[in-house]
C-alpha positions as CSV (number, residue, x, y, z in Angstrom):
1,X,-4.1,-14.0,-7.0
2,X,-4.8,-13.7,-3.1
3,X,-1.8,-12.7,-1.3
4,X,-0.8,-14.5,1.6
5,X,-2.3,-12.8,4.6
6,X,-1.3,-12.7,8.3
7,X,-3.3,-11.1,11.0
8,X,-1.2,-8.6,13.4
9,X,-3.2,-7.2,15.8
10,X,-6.4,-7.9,14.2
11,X,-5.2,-6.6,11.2
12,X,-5.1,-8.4,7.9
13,X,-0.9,-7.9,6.7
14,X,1.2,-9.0,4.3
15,X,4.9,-9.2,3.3
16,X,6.5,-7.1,0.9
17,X,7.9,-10.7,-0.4
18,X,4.3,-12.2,-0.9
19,X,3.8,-8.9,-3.1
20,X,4.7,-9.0,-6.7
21,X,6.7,-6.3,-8.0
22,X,4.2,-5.3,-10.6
23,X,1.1,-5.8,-8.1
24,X,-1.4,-3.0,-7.9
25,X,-1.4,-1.3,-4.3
26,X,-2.8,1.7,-2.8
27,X,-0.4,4.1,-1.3
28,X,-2.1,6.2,1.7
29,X,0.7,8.7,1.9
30,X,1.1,12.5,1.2
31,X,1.9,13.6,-1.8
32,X,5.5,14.5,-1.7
33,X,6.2,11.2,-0.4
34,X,4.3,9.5,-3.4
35,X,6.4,12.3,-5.3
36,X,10.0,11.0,-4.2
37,X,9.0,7.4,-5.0
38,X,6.4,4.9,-5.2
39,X,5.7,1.2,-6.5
40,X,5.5,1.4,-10.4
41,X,1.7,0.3,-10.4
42,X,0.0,1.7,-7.0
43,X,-2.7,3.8,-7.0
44,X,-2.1,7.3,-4.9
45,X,-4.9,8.0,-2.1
46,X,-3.8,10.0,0.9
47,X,-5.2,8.6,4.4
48,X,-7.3,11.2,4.6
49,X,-9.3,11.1,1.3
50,X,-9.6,7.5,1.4
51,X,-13.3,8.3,2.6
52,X,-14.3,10.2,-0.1
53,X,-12.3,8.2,-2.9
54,X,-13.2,4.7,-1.9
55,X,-14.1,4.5,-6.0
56,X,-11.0,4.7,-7.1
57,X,-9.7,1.3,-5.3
58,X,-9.3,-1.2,-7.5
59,X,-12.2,-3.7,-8.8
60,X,-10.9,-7.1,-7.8
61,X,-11.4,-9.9,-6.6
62,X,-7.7,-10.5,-5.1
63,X,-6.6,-8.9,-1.8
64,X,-4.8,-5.5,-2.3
65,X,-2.3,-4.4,-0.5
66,X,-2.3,-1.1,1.5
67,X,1.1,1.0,2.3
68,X,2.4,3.6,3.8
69,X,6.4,5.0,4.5
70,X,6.6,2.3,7.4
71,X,2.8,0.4,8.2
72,X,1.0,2.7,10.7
73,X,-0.8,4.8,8.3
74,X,-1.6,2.1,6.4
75,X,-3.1,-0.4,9.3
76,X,-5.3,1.9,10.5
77,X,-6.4,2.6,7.0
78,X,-6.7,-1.3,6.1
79,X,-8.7,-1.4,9.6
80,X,-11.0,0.7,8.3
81,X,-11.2,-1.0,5.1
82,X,-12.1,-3.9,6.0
83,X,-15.2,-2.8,7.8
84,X,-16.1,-1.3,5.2
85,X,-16.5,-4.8,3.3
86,X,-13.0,-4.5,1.2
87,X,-10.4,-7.5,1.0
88,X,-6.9,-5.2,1.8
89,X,-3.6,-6.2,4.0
90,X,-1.1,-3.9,5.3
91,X,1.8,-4.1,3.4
92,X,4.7,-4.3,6.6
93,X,7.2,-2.5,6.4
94,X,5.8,0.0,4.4
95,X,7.8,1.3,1.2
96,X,11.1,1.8,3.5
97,X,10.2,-2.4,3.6
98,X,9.6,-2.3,-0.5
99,X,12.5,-0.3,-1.3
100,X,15.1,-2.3,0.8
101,X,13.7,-5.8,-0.8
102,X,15.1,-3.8,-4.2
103,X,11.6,-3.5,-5.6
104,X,11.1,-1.1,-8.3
105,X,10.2,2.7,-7.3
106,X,8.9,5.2,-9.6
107,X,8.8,9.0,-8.6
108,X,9.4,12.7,-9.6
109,X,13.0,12.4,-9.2
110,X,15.8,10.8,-11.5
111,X,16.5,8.7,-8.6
112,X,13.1,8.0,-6.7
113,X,13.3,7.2,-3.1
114,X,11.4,6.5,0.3
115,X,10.9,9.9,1.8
């Protein structure tokens, strides 16, 4: 399933409402963000190792979204993306966007939230 995709300066984005609560996404934040809560399927890849880990995004043919705590990490990392040849959108909003749509977090805590 291809999400619906906007383009926000030049970037290919998404809402967190066009993004099923079960989708798989790739969360480019550090890990004791991804530690205090997280989407229950995404895939953990700090901004900075996306580089060397561009393997471990998934094998799809559907756009996958990219997030961060609020979108900035996670444009420039879709940006980046996308010249490399991958079919990613920026989730807006980021997770602070997920969590206050009431979409399901995950974490290390007994209640996880959006450090």
């Amino acid at each position: 399933m291809s999400l619906p995709v906007e383009r926000q300066s030049g970037v290919p984005t998404t809402t967190v409402h066009d993004v099923p609560h079960d989708a798989v996404v790739v969360d480019v934040r550090e890990p004791s963000e991804w530690s205090a809560g997280h989407a229950p399927n995404a895939i953990h890849i700090p901004l900075a190792q996306l580089p060397a880990r561009l393997g471990e995004l998934p094998d799809t043919d559907d756009t996958v979204a990219i997030v961060c705590r609020s979108g900035g990490r996670s444009s420039r990392a879709v940006a980046w993306l996308v010249q490399q040849g991958f079919d990613v959108a920026n989730l807006e909003g980021g997770m602070r966007a997920w969590a206050s749509a009431g979409k399901p977090l995950e974490g290390d805590h007994p209640e996880p939230f959006v450090l």
